[in-house]
C-alpha positions as CSV (number, residue, x, y, z in Angstrom):
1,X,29.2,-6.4,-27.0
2,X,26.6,-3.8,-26.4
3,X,23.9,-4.0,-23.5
4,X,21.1,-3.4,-26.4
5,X,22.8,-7.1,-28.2
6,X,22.8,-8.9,-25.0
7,X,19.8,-7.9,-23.9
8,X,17.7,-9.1,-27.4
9,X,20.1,-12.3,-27.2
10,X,18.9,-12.8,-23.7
11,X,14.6,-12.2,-24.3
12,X,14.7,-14.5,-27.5
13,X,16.7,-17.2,-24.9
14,X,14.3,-16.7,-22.6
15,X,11.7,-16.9,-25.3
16,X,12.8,-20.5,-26.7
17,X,13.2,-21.5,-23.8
18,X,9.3,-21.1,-23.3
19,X,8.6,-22.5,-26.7
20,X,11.1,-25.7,-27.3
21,X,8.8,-27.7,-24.7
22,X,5.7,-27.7,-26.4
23,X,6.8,-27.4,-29.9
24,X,8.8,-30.6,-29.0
25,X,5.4,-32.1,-27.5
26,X,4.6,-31.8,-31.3
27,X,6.8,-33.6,-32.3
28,X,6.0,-36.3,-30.3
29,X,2.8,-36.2,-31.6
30,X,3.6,-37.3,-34.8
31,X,5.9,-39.5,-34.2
32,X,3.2,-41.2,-32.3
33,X,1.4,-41.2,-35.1
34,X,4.2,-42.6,-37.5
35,X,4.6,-45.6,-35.4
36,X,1.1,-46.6,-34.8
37,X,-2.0,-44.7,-36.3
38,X,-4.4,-47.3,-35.3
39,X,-5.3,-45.0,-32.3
40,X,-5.1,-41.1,-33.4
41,X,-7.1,-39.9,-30.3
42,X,-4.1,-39.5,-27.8
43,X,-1.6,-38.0,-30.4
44,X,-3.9,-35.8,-31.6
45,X,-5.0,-34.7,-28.7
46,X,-1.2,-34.1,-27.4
47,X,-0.5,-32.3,-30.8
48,X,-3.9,-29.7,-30.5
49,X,-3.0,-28.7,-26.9
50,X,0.9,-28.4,-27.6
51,X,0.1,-26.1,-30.7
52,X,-2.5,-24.1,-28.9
53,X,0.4,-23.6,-25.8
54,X,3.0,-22.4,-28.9
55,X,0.1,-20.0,-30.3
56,X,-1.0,-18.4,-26.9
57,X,2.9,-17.8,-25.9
58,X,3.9,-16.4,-29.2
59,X,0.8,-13.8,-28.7
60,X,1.8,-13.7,-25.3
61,X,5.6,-12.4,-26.0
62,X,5.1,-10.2,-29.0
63,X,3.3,-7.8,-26.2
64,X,5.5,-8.3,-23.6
65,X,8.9,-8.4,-25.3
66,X,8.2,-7.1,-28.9
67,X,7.0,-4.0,-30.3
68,X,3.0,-5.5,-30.8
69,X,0.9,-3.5,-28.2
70,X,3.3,-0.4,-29.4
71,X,2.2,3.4,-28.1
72,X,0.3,3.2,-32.3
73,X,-2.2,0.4,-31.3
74,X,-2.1,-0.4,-27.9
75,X,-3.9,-3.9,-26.5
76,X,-7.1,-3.8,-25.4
77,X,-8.5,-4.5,-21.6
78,X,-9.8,-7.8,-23.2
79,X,-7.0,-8.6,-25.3
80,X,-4.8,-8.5,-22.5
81,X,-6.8,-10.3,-20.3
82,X,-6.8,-13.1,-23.1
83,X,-3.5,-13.2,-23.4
84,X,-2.7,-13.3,-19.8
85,X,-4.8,-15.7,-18.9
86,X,-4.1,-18.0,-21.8
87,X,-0.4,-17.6,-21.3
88,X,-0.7,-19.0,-16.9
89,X,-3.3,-22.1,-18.2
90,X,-1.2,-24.6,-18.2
91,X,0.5,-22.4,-14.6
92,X,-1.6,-23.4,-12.4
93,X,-1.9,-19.9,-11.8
94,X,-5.6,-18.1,-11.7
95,X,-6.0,-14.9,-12.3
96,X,-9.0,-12.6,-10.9
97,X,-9.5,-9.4,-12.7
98,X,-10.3,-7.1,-10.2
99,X,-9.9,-4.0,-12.3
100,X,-8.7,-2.9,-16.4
101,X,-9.1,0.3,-16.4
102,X,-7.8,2.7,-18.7
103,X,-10.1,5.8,-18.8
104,X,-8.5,8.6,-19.8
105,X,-5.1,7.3,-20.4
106,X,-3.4,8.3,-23.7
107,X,-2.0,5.7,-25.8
108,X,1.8,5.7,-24.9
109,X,0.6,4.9,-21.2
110,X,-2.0,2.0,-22.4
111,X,1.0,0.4,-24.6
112,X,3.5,1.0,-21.7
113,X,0.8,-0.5,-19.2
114,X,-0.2,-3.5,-21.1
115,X,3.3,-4.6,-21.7
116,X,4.4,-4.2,-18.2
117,X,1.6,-6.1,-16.8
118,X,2.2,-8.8,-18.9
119,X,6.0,-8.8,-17.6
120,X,4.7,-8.2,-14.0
121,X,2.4,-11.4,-14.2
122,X,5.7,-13.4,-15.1
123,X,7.6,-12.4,-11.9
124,X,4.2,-13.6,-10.0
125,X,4.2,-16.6,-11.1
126,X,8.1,-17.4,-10.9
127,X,7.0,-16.1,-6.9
128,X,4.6,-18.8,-7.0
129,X,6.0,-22.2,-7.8
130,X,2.9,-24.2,-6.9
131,X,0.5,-21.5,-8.4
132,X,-2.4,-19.7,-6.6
133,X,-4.7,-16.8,-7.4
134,X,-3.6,-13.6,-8.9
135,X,-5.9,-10.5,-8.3
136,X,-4.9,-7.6,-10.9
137,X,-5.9,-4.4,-10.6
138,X,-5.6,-1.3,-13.2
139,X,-6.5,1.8,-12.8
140,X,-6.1,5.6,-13.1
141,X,-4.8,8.1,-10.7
142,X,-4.0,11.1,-10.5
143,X,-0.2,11.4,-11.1
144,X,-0.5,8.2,-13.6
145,X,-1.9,4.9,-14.0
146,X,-1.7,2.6,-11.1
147,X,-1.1,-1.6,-11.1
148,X,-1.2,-4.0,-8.4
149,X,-0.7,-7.8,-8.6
150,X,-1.1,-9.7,-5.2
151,X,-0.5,-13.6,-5.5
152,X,-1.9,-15.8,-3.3
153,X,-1.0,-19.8,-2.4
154,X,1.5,-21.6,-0.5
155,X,5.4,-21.6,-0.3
156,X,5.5,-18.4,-2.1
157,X,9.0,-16.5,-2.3
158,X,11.0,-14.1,-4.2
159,X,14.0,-16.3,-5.9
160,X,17.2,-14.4,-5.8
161,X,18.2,-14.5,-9.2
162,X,14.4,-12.4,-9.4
163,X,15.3,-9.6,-6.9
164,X,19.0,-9.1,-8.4
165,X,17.5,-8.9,-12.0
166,X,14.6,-6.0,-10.5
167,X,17.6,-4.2,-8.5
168,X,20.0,-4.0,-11.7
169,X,21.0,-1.0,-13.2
170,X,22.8,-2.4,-16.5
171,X,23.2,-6.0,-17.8
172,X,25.9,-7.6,-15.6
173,X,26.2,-11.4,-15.3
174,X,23.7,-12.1,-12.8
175,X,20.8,-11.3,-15.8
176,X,20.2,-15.0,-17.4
177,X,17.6,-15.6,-19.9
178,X,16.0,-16.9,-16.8
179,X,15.4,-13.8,-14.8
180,X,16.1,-11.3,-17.8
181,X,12.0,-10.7,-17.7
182,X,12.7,-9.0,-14.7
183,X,15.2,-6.4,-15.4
184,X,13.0,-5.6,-18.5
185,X,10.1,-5.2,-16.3
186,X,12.0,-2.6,-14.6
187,X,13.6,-0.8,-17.3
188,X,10.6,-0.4,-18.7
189,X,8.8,1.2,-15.6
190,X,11.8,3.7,-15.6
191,X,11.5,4.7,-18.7
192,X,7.8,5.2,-18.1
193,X,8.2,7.2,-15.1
194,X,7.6,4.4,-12.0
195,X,9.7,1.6,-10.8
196,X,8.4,-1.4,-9.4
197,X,8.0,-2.7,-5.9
198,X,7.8,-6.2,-4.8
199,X,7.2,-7.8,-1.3
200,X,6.8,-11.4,-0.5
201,X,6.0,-13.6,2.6
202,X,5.4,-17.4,2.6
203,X,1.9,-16.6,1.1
204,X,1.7,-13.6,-0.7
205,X,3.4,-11.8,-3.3
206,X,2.4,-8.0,-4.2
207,X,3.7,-5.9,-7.2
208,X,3.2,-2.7,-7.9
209,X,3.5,0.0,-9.9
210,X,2.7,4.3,-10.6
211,X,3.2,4.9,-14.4
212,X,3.2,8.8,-15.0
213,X,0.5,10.1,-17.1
214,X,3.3,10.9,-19.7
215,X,3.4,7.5,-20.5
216,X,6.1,6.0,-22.1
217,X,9.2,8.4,-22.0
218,X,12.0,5.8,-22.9
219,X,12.0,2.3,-23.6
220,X,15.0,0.4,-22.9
């Protein structure tokens, strides 16, 4: 089986994986409903909230793992804070945009920016099981376009599975639908002239990122 196979098998994993829960909560909903309609308020309210969750993760993936956001439209500063933000709600995970910046980048390094962010955000919040605050901050340089993440909150860590998915060269079996964000993250930074960088202490996480001003060479 070919990486390129195993790799799209593992994303849409990892994609229904983020989906079944509250497309399930649905479900429930109505058959809430079905067996007693004589109150509506408390299905309906569990079926609005689960079908905004599906909506804002769908939006959420198609940047990060599909080709929406491509190098021919690229999101937006605004759409991306949208997504991001609406993607960690239910995270426990705030996010403080410190800087969006994208003056002067062209639009293979916007696409290949906005994507990775989105990816980077993930591995913050996998480093931060009981949430926190995220500070982001994008901005140009002069050999590229520069990202930092720093998470803070308490018993923050880097899982394992996490670092061997950023430190992998191929698909081997230590990339799971769980961690295969990770090694995406990176092959996507390669092939966009950076690699990522990640340090952790019991309280903060910091991720970071140079893309080269040639934006995105290669995607993986």
């Amino acid at each position: 089986m070919t990486t390129e196979i195993t790799l799209s098998q593992l994303l849409c994993s990892r994609l229904c994986h983020d989906l079944v829960g509250a497309a399930g909560a649905i479900n429930a909903g109505i058959e809430l409903l079905n067996e007693d309609s004589s109150d509506m308020s408390a299905p309906l309210n569990l079926m609005e909230t689960s079908a905004n969750q599906v909506t804002q993760r769908l939006s959420f993936f198609r940047v990060a793992f599909g080709s929406a956001g491509g190098p021919d439209s690229p999101v937006d500063a605004a759409t991306l804070q949208k997504l991001i933000s609406g993607y960690l709600s239910d995270k426990k995970v705030v996010v403080v945009w410190s800087a969006l910046n994208f003056d002067g980048a062209t639009k293979e390094s916007v696409s290949a920016t906005g994507k990775l962010l989105c990816l980077m955000m993930l591995i913050a919040s996998d480093c931060m099981p009981r949430g926190g605050d995220v500070a982001v901050h994008v901005a140009p340089l002069d050999e590229g376009i520069g990202i930092a993440l720093e998470g803070m909150g308490t018993a923050v860590r880097l899982p394992e599975t996490i670092h061997l998915a950023l430190n992998a060269s191929e698909i081997d079996e230590h990339i799971t639908a769980r961690n295969v964000h990770a090694y995406f993250a990176n092959q996507l930074a390669v092939g966009a002239g950076g690699s990522l960088e990640v340090e952790c202490d019991e309280t903060t996480v910091q991720i970071a990122c140079v893309l080269s001003s040639g934006g995105d060479r290669h995607q993986p």
